[in-house]
Every structure is written in C-alpha cells, then in structure tokens.
DRENZAKE-138411 format. One line per 8 residues: for each residue x, y, z negated of C-alpha. Coordinates in steps of 0.1 Angstrom, whole numbers. Each point is the difference from the previous one (the first is absolute). Layout:
// residues N
X,Y,Z  ... $
//
This chain:
// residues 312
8,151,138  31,16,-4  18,24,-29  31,20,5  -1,7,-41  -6,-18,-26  -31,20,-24  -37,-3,4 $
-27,-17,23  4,36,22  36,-11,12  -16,-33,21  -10,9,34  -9,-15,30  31,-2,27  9,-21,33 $
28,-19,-5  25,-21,28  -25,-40,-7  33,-20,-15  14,-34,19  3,-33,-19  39,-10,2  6,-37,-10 $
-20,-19,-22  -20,30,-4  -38,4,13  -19,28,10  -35,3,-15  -28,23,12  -16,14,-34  -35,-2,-9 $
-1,6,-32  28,12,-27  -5,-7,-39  6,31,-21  11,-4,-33  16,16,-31  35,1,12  -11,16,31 $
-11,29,-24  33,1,-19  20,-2,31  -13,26,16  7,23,-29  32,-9,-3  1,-18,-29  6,-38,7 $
19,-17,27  14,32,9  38,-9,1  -4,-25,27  -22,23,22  5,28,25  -18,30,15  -22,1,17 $
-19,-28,-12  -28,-22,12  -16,-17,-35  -17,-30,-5  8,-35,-6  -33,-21,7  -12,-12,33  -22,-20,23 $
-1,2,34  10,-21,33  36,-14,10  4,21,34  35,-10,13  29,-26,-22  38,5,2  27,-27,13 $
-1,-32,-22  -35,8,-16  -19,-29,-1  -22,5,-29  -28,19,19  -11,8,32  -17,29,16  -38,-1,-10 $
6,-16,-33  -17,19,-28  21,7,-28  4,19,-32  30,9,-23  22,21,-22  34,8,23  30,17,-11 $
-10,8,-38  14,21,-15  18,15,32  -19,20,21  -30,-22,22  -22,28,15  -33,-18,0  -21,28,0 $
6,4,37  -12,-19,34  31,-23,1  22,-20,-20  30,-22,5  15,-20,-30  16,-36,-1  -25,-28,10 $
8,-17,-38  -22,36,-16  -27,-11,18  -25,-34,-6  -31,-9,28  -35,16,-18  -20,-23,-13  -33,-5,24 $
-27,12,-24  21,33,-10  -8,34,15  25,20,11  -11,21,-28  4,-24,-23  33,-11,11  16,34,-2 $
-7,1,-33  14,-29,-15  37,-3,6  19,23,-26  -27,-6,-24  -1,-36,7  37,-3,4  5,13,-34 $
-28,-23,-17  12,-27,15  43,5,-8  -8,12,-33  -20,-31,-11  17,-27,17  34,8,6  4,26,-33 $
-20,-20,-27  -1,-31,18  -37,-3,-15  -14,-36,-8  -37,-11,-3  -11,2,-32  22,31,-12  -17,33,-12 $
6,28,27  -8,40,-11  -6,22,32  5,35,-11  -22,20,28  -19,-24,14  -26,19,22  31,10,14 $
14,-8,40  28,-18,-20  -21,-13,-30  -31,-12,22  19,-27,19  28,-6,-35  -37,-9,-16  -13,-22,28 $
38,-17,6  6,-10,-36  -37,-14,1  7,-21,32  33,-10,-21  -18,-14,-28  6,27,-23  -25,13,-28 $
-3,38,9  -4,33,-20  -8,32,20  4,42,-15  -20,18,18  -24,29,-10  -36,-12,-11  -15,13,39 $
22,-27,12  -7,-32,-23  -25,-17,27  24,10,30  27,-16,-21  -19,-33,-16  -10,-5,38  33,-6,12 $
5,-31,-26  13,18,-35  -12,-20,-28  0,31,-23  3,33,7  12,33,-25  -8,39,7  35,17,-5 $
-15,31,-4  -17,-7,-32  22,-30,-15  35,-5,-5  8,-32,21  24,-9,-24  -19,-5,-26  -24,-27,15 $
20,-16,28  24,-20,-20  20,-35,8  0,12,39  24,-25,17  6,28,28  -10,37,5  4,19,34 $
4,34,-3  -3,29,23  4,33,-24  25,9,-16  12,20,-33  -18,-7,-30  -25,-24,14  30,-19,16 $
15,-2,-36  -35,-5,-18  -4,-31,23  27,-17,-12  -19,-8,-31  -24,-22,21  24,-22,5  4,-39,-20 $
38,-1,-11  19,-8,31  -30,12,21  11,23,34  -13,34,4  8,10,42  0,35,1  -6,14,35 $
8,36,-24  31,-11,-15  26,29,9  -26,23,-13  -4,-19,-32  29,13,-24  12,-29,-25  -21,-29,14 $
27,-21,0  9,7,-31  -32,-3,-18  -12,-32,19  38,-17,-18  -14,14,-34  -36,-20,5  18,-29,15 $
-16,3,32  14,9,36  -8,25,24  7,2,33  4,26,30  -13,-5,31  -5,14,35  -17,-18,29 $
20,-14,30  -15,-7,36  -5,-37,4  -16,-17,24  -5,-35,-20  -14,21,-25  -28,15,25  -6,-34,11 $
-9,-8,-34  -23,27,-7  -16,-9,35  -7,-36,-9  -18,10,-33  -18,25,19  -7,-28,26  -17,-21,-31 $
-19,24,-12  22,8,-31  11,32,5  -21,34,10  16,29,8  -25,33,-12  2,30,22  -14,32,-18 $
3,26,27  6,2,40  15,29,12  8,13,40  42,5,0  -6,34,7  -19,0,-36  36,-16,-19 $
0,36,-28  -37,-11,-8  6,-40,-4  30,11,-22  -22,22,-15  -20,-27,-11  22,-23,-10  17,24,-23 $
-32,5,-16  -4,-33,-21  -33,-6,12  7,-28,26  -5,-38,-4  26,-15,19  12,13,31  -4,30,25 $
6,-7,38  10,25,30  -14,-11,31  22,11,32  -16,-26,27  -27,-24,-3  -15,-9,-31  -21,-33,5 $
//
C-alpha cells in the first residue's frame, strides 16, 4: 500500500513494487501480518515523522512474518525463523507490503504460543510500554504507576508491564472499558470522561502519557514530588517543562527506538503468560483506509492488524 501524497485514506493504493534485498546484517522477512497504529494515521497525513520521510511512501511500522533470505555477517536468524518487530522507526519501514528488509538487531524470534496476528501487533506498542517504564521511570515494585489510556494498544500492555513489574496500577479509561481494563491487572480504574484524573489519582510515583496539551499538563498533578510524568505527547504539550519544575516533579519526552533486547523481553513475558497482546480488528491490506478508519475512531481496545500473508 503505497501513497504518492500525503492527505486522506484515498491517497493509499495498491502498487507492485521491485521485492528489496537484505545487504549486511540485514534480513529479509516475508510479511504476514503488519500492526497499524496511530502514527500510521498521522503519517500518512502528513503530520508526524514527515521530515525524515520521502514520496512515495510505503507506511507502517509493525510486522510479523518469516525471515526469507539474511545478508553477510547475519547470524541472528535464519531463513524459516518466525519473527516479529518494529524496524527503522521513525524512518521509513514499509511494512504494509509483502517484503521487508531491516537489520537482524529490529527483529526478535516470536514467541511459540503467539499468532502471527498477535505478533504484529505488539512491537511499537510494546516497545513503547516497555522503554517508557523501564528505561524512562525505571519503575520499582511497590511504586504507584498512573496509565493514562489504558484500553489503549500502548496503555493495554503499559497496564499489564507495570503489573508484571510489581507495580500498583491505575487505569483512565471510559466506563465501557473498566472490565477490559481491570482484566489486564489495574488495581483501580477511573473514567476520564466524567472525572478529572487529577483530582483522585494522587501520590502517583510514575505516569505514562500518550496525549498531549492540556491533559499532558493536567497530568502532571498526579504526580508525588519528584514523581516522572513520560510523555509520549511532549512536543505538543506547550510549557510542560515548565510547569512540572513549578510542582517539583519531572517530565520527560520520549520516542520509541527499535531494540531487539527489548523484543526479547516482551517475548519472554509473553512466553510466561504475563503479557497479552488484544487485537480489536483484522483487516485484508487491500482494506488499510478502513483499519485506519477504525483506529481513528476511538472505539478500539488495543490494537488493529493488516493481514498481507498467512494469518495462523
């Protein structure tokens, strides 16, 4: 699925494109499935990663599929191993397509009781989760953890992380998606639509954060002096930095990086049962306007999935 503008779900369209070659330490993967998420969206409008991406433009940034050929040096995979990452972010990756090629080190082996549907849908989502909690906040057992959006893709797997952590857990989310949200692990749970999280999540040793503007700012107040807001929203937070030095708290930016240690980890927590990825909606590639669609429609829990080759 290929755009030559950036605009609306009309300028994505079906093309055949030359299938890429791994050079080294790169593999080529045969894609099953591709993740969709809200960048995707953004990105195709032109209104996120833009600056480091050219026309005509394959999106997407999610995938499972099969390692097909490896480059010189590779010795991270083989061909048949089944694997599933995030390559490339935020330059161009092209996973809504047949074929990918990336460096072996964006990939990690799936774990054996993961669908490829299932797979697809974890790495950006579970990439971020994962860097913002332990490598951002460094969370501890025992601390207080707010996930802001929790029936999110990002805040379904920051809830069930910080749980598997040690954490005590707070989920927003709107009153349809309280049991969806106390499944996952979260010890309590608020509706942001009819109470201002502020005012009844207090003391919060961490908060991740995926909006921005005046929720991003309002968040702060969650936050124990000292306490970390990461902000996933940051640039489009005016005067967050500012305002988390007047509560004595900190707040910190963040974008997620490919990293295969990182899938690893998300793999073995899958592996023990700790960590389930939720896929709200299966789309066919050549259906990519209607799974954006859908994602930009609030209505999902968790993630939405583009299937390309097999599915299992």
């Amino acid at each position: 699925m290929q755009q030559s503008a950036w605009g609306e779900a009309e300028t994505m369209a079906l093309v055949e494109v030359e299938e890429p070659a791994p050079v080294f330490g790169e593999v080529l993967v045969r894609v099953m499935t591709a993740g969709v998420n809200p960048v995707d969206v953004f990105t195709r409008r032109g209104q996120a990663y833009n600056r480091v991406l050219d026309l005509p433009f394959i999106n997407g940034w999610d995938v499972a599929g099969t390692v097909v050929r490896i480059g010189y040096g590779t010795t991270r995979f083989r061909p048949g191993d089944r694997v599933f990452g995030m390559p490339w972010f935020p330059r161009a990756a092209g996973c809504y397509a047949e074929y990918v090629t990336a460096p072996a080190r964006h990939f990690a082996r799936m774990p054996e009781s993961l669908s490829f549907t299932e797979a697809a849908a974890l790495p950006l989502a579970g990439l971020t989760a994962w860097q913002m909690l332990t490598e951002v906040a460094a969370v501890a057992p025992g601390q207080r953890v707010l996930v802001v959006g929790a029936a999110g893709g990002v805040g379904h797997l920051a809830v069930q992380i910080a749980k598997a952590r040690g954490t005590h857990v707070t989920g927003t989310a709107s009153a349809a998606k309280h049991a969806f949200v106390r499944g996952l692990g979260a010890d309590d749970v608020i509706d942001h639509t009819t109470t201002e999280v502020s005012a009844v999540a207090r003391d919060m040793d961490v908060v991740i954060q995926m909006f921005g503007g005046e929720a991003g700012l309002r968040a702060l107040e969650c936050l124990r002096p000292g306490g970390v807001l990461v902000s996933g929203q940051a640039a489009w937070t005016p005067g967050l930095y500012e305002r988390a030095g007047e509560l004595g708290v900190r707040a910190a930016a963040y974008l997620v990086d490919p990293d295969g240690a990182g899938l690893d980890a998300l793999a073995g927590l899958v592996a023990e049962g700790r960590l389930k990825v939720h896929v709200d909606g299966v789309f066919p590639l050549a259906e990519a306007a209607e799974a954006h669609d859908l994602l930009g429609s609030g209505r999902t829990r968790g993630k939405v999935v583009l299937a390309v080759g097999e599915t299992d």
